[in-house]
PANUNU-422437 format. One record per residue (C-alpha): residue number from 1; residue in one letter; y, z, x negated. Coordinates in pm, whole numbers, plus 50000, padded with zeros to 5 digits. Example, Ala and Ser with C-alpha at 12.3 -4.5 7.8 and 13.67 -1.06 7.14 Angstrom:
# PANUNU-422437
SITE   k r    c2    c3    c1
SITE   1 a 49550 50780 48770
SITE   2 s 49894 50714 48633
This chain:
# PANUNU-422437
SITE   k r    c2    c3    c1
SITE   1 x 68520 12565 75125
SITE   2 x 68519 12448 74781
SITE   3 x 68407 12059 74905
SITE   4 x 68701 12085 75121
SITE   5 x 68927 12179 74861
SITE   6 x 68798 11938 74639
SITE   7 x 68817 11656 74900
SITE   8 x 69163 11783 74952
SITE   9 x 69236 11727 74558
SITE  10 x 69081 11344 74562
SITE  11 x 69249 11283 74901
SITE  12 x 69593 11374 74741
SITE  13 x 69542 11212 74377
SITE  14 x 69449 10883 74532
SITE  15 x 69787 10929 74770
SITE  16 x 69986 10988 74478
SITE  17 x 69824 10693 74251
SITE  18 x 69863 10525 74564
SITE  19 x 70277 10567 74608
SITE  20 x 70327 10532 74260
SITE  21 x 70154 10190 74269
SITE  22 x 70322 10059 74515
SITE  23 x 70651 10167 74365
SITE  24 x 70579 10007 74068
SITE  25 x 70506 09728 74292
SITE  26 x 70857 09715 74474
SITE  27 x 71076 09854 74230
SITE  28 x 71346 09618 74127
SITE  29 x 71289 09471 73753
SITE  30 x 71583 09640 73498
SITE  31 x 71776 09511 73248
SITE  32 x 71779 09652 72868
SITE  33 x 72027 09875 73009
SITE  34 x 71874 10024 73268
SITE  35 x 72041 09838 73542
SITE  36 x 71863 09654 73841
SITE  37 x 71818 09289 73824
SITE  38 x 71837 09103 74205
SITE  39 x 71530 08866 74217
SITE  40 x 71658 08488 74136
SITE  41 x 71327 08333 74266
SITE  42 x 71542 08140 74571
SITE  43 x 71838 08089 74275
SITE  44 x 71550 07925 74059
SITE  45 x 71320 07718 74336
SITE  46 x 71693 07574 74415
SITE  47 x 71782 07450 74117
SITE  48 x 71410 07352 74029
SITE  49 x 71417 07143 74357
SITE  50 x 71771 07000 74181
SITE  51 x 71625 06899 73884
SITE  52 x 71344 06708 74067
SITE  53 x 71525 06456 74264
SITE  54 x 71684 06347 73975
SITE  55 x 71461 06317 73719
SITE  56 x 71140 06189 73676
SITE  57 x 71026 06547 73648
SITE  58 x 70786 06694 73877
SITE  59 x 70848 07050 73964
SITE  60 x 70621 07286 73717
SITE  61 x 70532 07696 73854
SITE  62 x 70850 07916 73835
SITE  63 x 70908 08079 73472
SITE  64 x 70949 08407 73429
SITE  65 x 71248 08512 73332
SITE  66 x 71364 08816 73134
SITE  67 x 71691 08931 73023
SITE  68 x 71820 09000 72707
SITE  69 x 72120 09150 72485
SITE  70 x 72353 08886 72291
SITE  71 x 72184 09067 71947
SITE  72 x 71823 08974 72086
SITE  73 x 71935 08617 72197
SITE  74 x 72077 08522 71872
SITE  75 x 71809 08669 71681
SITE  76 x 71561 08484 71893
SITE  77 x 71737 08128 71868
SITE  78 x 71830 08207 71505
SITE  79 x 71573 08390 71333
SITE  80 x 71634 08265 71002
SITE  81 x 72049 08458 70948
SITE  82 x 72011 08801 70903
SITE  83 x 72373 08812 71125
SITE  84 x 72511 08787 71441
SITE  85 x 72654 08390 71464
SITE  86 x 72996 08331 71600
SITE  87 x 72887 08234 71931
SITE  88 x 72816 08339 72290
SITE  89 x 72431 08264 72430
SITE  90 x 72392 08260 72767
SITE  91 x 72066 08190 72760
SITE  92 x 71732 08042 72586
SITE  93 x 71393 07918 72652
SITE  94 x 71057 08005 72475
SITE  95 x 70796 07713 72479
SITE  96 x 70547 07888 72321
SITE  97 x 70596 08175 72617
SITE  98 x 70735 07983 72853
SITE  99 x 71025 08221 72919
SITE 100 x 71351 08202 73045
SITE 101 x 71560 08441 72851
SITE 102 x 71938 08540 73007
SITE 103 x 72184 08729 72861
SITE 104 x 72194 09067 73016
SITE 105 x 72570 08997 73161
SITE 106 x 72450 08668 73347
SITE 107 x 72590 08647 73705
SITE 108 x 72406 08446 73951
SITE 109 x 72680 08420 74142
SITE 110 x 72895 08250 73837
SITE 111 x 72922 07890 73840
SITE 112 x 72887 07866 73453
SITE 113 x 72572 08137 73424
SITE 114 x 72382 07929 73684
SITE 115 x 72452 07576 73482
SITE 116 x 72308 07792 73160
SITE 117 x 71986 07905 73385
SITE 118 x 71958 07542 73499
SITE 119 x 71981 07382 73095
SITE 120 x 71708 07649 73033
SITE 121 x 71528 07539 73355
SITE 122 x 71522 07171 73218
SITE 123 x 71371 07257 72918
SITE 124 x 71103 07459 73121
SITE 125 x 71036 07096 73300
SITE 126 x 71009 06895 72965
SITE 127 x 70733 07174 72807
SITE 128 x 70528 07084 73133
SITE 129 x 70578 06743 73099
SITE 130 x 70537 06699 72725
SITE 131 x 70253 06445 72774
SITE 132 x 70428 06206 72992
SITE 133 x 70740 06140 72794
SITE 134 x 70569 06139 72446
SITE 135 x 70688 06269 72176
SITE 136 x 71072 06318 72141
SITE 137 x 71316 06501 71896
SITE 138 x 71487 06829 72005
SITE 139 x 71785 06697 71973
SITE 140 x 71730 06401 72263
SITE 141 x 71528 06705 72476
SITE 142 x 71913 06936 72423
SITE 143 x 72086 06597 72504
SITE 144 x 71907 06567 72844
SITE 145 x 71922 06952 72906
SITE 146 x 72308 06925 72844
SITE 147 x 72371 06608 73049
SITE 148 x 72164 06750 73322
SITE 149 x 72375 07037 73316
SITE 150 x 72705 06856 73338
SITE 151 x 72626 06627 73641
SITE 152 x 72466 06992 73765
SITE 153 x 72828 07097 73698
SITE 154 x 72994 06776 73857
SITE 155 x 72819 06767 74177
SITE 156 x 72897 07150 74201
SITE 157 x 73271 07006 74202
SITE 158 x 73396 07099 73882
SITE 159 x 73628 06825 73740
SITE 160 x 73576 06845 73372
SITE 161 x 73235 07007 73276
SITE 162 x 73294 06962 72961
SITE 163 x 73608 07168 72935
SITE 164 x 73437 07412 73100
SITE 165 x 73086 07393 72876
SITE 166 x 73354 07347 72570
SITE 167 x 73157 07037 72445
SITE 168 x 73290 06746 72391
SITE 169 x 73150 06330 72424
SITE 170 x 73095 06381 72033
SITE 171 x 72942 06636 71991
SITE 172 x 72663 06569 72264
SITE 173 x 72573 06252 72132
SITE 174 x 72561 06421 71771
SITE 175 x 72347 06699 71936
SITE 176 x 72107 06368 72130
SITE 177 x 72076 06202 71768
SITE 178 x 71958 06468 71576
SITE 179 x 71613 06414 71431
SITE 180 x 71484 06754 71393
């Protein structure tokens, strides 16, 4: 009796380590707030397929991509102000990682939050390809990321992307020349 029972015990611990691994398998990923994030794999391949007809790119694996509260963002693009800056992030990209970071109110089905995703996507591309284009400044790597964006933005029939970025022609080719 007691090697039933005690088959009975293994038989039901492995069932139970079983279901919870393949929950933990399934189960959607969350945000920092608790709330399911929908998979943006066919979003992502999309948009990676985008960038490579029209660049010189090939397409790299998919990044992983994790979401993130404004006060994380801006803390992870500027880690050098102890405060918030006056500005919205939708989004940034880890090299060292290679990590797409969102902010946690990013809406794949917004127009906008999908250009943002594809900036950070190009940025993913130019890590991979770091030894075919040489060495260039972050400022002409943003440039390409933010014209890349715009025609993204243009094809998707907006009229003025940069109204709707609010950049303007200036500004971008400040942002290209900058040395750093």
């Amino acid at each position: 009796m007691s090697n039933l029972s005690s088959w009975r015990c293994r038989s039901a611990s492995w069932l139970i380590l079983l279901m919870i691994a393949s929950f933990s398998l399934s189960a959607a990923p969350a945000s920092p707030d608790g709330t399911p994030i929908p998979s943006l794999q066919p979003l992502v391949r999309g948009l990676s397929t985008w960038l490579a007809l029209r660049t010189d790119y090939r397409e790299p694996p998919v990044p992983e991509i994790l979401f993130e509260n404004q006060s994380r963002l801006q803390q992870r693009c500027f880690p050098d102000f102890p405060e918030q800056q006056g500005i919205l992030l939708k989004g940034a990209y880890d090299p060292a990682e290679k990590i797409i970071y969102l902010d946690i109110t990013f809406d794949s089905d917004d127009l906008v939050d999908r250009s943002y995703l594809l900036h950070e996507l190009v940025h993913h591309f130019q890590v991979h390809h770091r030894e075919d284009h040489g060495i260039r400044t972050r400022g002409i790597l943003e440039g390409e990321a933010y014209r890349l964006q715009l025609r993204w933005l243009e094809e998707a029939g907006v009229s003025d992307p940069l109204v709707v970025l609010d950049i303007d022609e200036s500004t971008l080719l400040i942002i290209e020349r900058c040395p750093r």
